[in-house]
N, C-alpha and C positions, 0 to 999 in steps of 0.2 A: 504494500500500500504506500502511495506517496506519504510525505512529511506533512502534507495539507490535511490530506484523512487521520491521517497517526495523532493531531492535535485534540481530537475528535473526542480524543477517552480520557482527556483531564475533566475529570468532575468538576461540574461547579459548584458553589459553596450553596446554593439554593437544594442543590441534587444530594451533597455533604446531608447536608441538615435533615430532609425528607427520610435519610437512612441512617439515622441514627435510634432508631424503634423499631419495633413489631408491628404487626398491622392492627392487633387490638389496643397497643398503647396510643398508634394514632387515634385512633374512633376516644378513647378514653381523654386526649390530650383536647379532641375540638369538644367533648362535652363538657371541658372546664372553662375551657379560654372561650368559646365562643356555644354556651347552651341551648341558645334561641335562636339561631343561625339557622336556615333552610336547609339540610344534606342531601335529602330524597325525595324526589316526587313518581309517584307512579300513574301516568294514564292511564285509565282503564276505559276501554272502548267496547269493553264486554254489558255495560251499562246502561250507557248512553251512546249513540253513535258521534255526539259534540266532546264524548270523552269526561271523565270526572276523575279528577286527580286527590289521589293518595299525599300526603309529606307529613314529612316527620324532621322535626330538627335534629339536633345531635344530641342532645339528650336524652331526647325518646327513643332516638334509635340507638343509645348507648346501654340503656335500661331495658330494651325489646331485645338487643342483642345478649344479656348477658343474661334474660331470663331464659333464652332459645339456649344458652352453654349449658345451665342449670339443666335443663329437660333434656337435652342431647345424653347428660353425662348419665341418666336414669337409663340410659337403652347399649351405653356404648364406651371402653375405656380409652384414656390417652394414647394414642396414635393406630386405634383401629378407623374401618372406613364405614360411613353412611353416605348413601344413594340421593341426592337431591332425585327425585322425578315426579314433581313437582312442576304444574306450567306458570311461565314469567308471572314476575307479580312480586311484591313488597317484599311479606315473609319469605319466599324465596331467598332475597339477600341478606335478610334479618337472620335466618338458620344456617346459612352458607358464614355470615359472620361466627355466629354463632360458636360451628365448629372450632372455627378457628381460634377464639378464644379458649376454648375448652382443651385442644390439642389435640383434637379430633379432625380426622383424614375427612375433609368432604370431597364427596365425585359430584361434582355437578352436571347432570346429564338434561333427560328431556321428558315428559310423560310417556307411556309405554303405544299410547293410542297415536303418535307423532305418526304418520304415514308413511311408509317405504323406510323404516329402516330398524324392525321390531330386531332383526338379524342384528345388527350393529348393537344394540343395547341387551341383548341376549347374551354377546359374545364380552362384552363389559363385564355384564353382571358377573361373568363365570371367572372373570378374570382378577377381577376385586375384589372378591368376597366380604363384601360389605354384612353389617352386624347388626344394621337397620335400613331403615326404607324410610322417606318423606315423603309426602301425598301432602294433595290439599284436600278442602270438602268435593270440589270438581270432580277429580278425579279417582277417588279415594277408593271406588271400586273398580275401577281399571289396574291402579295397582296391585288390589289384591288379585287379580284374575292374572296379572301377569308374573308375578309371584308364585302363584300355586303351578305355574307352569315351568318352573325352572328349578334346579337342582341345586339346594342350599336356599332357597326362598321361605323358609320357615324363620321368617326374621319377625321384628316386630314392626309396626306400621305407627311414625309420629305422623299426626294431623294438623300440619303446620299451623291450621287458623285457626286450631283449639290450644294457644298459647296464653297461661297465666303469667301474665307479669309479677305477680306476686312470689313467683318464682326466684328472680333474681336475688333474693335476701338468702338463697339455698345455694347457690352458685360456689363451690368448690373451686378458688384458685389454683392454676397449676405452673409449674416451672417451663420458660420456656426459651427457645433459643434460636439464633437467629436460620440456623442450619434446620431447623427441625423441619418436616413434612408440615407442608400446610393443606394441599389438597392434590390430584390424579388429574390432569388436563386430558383429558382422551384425544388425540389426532382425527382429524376426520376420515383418512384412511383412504385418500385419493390413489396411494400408491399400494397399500398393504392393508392388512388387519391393524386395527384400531387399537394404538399403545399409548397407555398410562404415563404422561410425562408427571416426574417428579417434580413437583415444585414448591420449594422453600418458603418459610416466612420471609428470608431477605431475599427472595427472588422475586415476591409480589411485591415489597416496598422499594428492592430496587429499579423497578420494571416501570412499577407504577411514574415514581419519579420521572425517570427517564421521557418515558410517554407523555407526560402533563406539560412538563417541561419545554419540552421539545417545540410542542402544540401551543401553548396560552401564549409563549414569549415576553415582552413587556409590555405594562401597561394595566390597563384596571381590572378586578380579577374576572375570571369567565364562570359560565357555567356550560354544563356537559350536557348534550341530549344525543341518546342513543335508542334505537328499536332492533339493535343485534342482540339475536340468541343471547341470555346469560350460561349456556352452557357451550357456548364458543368464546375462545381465550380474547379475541378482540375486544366483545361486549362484555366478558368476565371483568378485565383487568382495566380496563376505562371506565366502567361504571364503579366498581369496587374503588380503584386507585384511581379514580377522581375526587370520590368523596370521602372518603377515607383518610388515603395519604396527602393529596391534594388540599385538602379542604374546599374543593366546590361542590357548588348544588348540582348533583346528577339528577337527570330529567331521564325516565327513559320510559316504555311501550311494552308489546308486546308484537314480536315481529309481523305476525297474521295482520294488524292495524295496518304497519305499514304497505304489506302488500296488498291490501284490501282499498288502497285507499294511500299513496303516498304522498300527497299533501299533509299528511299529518305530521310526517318526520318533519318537512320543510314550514309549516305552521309554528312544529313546537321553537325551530330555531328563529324563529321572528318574533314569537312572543316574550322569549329574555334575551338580555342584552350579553353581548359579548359571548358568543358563542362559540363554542369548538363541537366536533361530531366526529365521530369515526363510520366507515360505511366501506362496504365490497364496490369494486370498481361497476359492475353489475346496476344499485341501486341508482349510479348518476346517469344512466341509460335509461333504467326504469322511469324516474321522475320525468324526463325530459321526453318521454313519447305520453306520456300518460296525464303530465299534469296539464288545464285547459287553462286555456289563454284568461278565459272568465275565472279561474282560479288565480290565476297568476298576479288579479287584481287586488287579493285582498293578502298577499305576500308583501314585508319590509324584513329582506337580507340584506340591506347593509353593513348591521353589525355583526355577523357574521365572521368570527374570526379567523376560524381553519378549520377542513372540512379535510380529515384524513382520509385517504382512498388507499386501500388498503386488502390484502388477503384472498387479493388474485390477481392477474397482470392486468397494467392501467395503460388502457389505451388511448391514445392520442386523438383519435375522433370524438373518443367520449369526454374529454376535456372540453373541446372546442364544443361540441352540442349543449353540454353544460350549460357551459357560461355563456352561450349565444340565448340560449332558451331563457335563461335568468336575468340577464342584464338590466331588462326592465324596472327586474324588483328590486336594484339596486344592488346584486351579488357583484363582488370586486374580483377582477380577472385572478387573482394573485391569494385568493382563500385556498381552491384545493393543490394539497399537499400529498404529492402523492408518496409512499411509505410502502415498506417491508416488515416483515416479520415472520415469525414461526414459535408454534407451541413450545419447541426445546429450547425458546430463548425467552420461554414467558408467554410473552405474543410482540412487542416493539425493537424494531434492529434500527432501523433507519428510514427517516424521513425529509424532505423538506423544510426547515427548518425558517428561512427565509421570505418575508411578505412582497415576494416578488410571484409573476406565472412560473409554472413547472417549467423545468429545464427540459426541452426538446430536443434531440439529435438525431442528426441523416447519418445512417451508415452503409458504408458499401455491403451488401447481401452476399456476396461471393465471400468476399475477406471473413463475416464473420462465419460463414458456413467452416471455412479453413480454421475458424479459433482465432481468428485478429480481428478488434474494432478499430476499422481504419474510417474517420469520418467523412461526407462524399459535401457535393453540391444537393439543395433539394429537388430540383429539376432534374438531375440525372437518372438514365435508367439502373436496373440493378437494384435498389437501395431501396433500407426499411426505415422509420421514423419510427425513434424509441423513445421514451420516456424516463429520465431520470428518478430515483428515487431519496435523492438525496443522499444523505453520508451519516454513519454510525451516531449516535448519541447516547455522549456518556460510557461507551463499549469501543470495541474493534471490530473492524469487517476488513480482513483481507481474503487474495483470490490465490488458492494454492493448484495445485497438480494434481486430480483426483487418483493418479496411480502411483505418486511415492511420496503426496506434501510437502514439494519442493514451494517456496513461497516465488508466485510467479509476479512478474515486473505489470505495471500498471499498463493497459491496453491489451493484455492477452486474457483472453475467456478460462475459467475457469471453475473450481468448487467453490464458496462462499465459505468461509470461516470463520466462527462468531466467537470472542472473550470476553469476556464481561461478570460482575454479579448476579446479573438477571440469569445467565445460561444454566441450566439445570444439570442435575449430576447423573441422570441415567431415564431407563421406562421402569416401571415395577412392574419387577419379578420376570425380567426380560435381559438377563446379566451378558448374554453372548453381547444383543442385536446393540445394549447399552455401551460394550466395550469396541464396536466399531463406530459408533455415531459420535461419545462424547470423550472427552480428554485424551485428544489427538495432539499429536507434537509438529510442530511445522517445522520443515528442515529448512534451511538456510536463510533464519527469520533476518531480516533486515535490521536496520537503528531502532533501536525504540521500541519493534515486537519483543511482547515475550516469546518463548521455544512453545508455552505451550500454561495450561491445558486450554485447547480448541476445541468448540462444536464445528462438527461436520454438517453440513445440514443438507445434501444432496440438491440443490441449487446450483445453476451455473450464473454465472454473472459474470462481469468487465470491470474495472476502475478507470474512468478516465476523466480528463482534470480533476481530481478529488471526488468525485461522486460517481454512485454506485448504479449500474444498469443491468437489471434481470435478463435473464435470456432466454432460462427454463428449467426444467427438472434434469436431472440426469438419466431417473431411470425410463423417463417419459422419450426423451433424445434419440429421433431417427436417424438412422444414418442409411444411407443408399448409394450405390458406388463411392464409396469413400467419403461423401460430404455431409454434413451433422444438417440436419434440421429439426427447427424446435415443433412442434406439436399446435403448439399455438398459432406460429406464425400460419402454417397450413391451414388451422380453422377458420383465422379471417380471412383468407383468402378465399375459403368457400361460404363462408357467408353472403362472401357479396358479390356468387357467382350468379346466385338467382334468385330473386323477390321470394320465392315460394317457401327458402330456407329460414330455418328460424334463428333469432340472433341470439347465440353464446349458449345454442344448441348443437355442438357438433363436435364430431371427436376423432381426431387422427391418432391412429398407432401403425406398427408394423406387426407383420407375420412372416416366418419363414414360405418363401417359395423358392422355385427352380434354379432360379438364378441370383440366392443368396436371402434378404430379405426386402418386402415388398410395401409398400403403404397402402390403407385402407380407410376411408374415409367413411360417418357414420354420422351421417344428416337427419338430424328433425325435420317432415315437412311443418311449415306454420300450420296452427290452429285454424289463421284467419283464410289460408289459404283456401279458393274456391276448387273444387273438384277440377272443373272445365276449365282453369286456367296452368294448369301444367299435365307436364306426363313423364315418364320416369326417362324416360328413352333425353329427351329434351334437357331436365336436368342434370343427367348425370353425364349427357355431354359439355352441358356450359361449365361443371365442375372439372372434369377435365383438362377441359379448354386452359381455364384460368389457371390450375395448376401445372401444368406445364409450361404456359405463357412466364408466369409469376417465379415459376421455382426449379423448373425445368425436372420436374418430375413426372411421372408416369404411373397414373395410380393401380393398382393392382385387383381395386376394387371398392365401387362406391355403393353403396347403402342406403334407401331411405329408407326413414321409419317413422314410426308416426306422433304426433307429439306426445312427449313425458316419457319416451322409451328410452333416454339416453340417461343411462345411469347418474344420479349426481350424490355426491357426500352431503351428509345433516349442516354443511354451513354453506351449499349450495355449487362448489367446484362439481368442472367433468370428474367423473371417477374414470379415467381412459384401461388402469387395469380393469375394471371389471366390464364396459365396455368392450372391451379387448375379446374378452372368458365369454361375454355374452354370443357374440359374433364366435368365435370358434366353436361355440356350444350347440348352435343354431336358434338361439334365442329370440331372437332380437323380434320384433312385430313387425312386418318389414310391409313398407309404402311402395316397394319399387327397389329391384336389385340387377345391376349389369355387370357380367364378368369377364 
């Protein structure tokens, strides 16, 4: 990494001070210094469809949280695991604190009725042998039902919204340290089966930091509004370490709201002032087909202060559609910040940092197929337009050799390698797959790196002028006569072979054939699309077409299918392996297939 990125991991004395506690000393420190302070608000649109919000200052939620440790510690001892499944909602993070005060492992998952992925939380449960179960009144026989179906499900069942605050006077203090388990982040499993990231109490307060920091910048304090999963690490650790370590007012939803209806995300960020958000590169697509122009009237995003894009690659069109759609309402070109990260480093690596527009860069397509980001003209042919994510905070991110960890020079592609406080120490109860991912040694670290311990994170990426560019997964990484392409770049490029295709519904892999291995292409038709305005013959030649034109590729075999058939992970990514397993399985529910 250059000496520009390398300055990246001097903490600042704001970041110092956030990490000097535990996550329940914060929550304890804002209910002394600031009691009457707003912490939490919850919208609830299960209600009212105008929404009626939930809050609780820090007091209340210091005194809900330590009555939730009190009833935890009735079902469960110091560093055994309970099941958050539980759908979004207040107590939700009031029990999730809870835990953590008590020293209690929480997994924060999903309710068992969550659609398409009963598998993933079946293969959880078996994995974490958790020693209770949370439910609310909602749900509460759902959980039981999916309990009696699992082996080791004879646990007990807390009823999150049957909590006596009078409980708290019962509360049992326990010794605790900064190293210790705080809770089981599950991976959503884009590449594999779904593993247990360990994470610390100082991996949440240094994370958290990191995150907030990064994001508010200076000036008067913000508050946080989120509608991501709380059992995706993004909306975990920005809702938690907002208000929490932070000390802001987190604002947040429940995801269904927002996709039911995305004006509400962009509502909640115009009704308090100075705002930050985290959101999937996805949701800034979502809003800008979906939100109406008569909607758009009763929007003020001016104060609007950063609007992290994050937790899948951020595309360059969907910046510009963005901020074209909004301007109106006053959104400043220079709010979305777009951002990296990964459950084995918390969830925050690096961001934007800067209130200026995302950093854009033309590269030549050839060079980086080769492994060099050599940068072009925008008018030239060949070339991809990529998106900066910014540069490490508070951590390291350099680009090693993913087959000996040699520390490679800034402008060559390579594996991403993350140091830091935030980075986690292993998966649990996964000691092989833990001893290849985490505390790697980098060979021939430069000035200033340490030798090591490094997360590996299976990421490729570039450094160049001190900021950092994704490129893709590794295990995801086609290659065909010699030359690497990313996965990604193939699916936009069939997006916008043909109207009929759906956006950020498609999924390129490879499969062995005849002549070494071959690419295959796995198209959603749209919903909206009319019967009578395509046919498979027709699409899967424009597909074709554009990816050979594009990438001088040859596809092996295109796919349609019809919508919702393409596999996706509980936080919304392609899942491309099982994709992949579905197509050689003969799975798939096919619209139209040419071979």
């Amino acid at each position: 990494m250059s000496s520009t990125s390398e300055t990246y991991f001097q903490v600042s004395e704001a970041g110092q001070a956030m990490q000097r506690s535990l996550v329940s000393e914060h929550l304890t420190h804002w209910a002394q210094e600031a009691p009457d302070r707003e912490a939490l608000t919850f919208i609830d649109y299960s209600v009212e469809r105008a929404g009626v919000n939930e809050t609780l200052t820090y007091v209340e939620l210091d005194r809900r949280v330590t009555a939730a440790a009190a009833r935890l510690q009735a079902v469960a001892k110091q560093g055994e695991r309970v099941t958050i499944l539980a759908p979004q909602g207040m107590q939700y993070l009031v029990f999730f604190l809870g835990a953590l005060r008590a020293g209690i492992v929480a997994v924060p998952l999903f309710s068992p009725d969550l659609p398409g992925h009963s598998d993933r939380l079946a293969s959880i449960f078996g994995d974490c042998a958790p020693v209770a179960a949370l439910a609310s009144n909602v749900n509460l026989q759902v959980v039981n039902d999916f309990l009696t179906s699992q082996p080791g499900g004879d646990i007990p069942v807390v009823n999150i919204d049957e909590l006596d605050l009078d409980l708290a006077a019962q509360f049992q203090p326990v010794p605790l340290k900064a190293t210790d388990l705080a809770y089981l982040q599950y991976t959503s499993g884009s590449t594999r089966l779904p593993a247990g990231v360990l994470i610390s109490q100082g991996n949440v307060v240094a994370n958290a930091s990191q995150a907030i920091l990064a994001l508010q910048g200076e000036g008067d304090p913000v508050n946080l509004v989120s509608w991501l999963p709380l059992f995706h690490d993004m909306g975990l650790v920005f809702v938690v370490g907002g208000c929490v370590v932070g000390g802001l007012h987190s604002i947040f939803m429940d995801p269904i709201a927002f996709l039911i209806k995305p004006l509400r995300w962009l509502r909640a960020l115009s009704s308090y002032p100075n705002t930050i958000s985290p959101a999937p590169n996805f949701a800034f697509d979502y809003c800008s087909a979906k939100v109406t122009d008569a909607e758009k009237e009763t929007l003020s995003l001016q104060n609007v202060r950063a609007l992290a894009n994050g937790a899948e690659p951020v595309r360059p069109d969907t910046l510009a559609k963005f901020n074209a759609a909004f301007a109106s309402c006053g959104l400043r070109d220079n709010v979305i910040r777009p951002s990296y990260g990964l459950a084995e480093a918390t969830v925050y690596v690096a961001g934007s940092t800067k209130p200026e527009p995302a950093t854009e860069t033309v590269f030549d397509f050839g060079k980086l197929s080769q492994g060099i980001a050599t940068t072009s003209v925008a008018d030239a042919e060949n070339t991809v337009r990529m998106v900066s994510v910014g540069a490490p905070f508070d951590q390291l991110a350099v680009i090693a050799n993913p087959e000996n960890g040699e520390h490679l020079e800034d402008g060559l592609i390579g594996e991403i390698w993350i140091h830091g406080p935030n980075v986690s120490t292993g998966y649990w109860n996964k000691p092989e797959l833990s001893a290849e991912v985490f505390g790697q040694t980098l060979v021939n670290p430069r000035t200033a790196v340490p030798a090591g311990p490094w997360l590996r994170t299976g990421d490729l990426g570039v450094i160049v002028d001190g900021e950092l560019y994704i490129t893709g997964r590794m295990k995801d990484l086609i290659i065909v006569a010699g030359r690497n392409h990313y996965p990604q770049d193939l699916e936009a490029t069939v997006e916008g072979a043909h109207e009929t295709i759906g956006r950020h519904r498609t999924a390129a892999f490879s499969v062995p054939s005849s002549d070494g291995e071959g690419v295959v292409v796995v198209a959603e038709i749209s919903r909206h699309a009319s019967a009578d305005a395509w046919d498979s013959e027709t699409v899967s030649r424009a597909i074709r077409k554009s990816l050979s034109q594009r990438h001088s590729v040859s596809a092996l075999d295109v796919v349609l299918v019809v919508p919702n058939d393409v596999p996706r992970t509980s936080s919304g990514k392609i899942a491309r392996a099982a994709t992949r397993q579905r197509y050689l399985d003969g799975q798939l529910v096919l619209a139209g297939s040419t071979e």
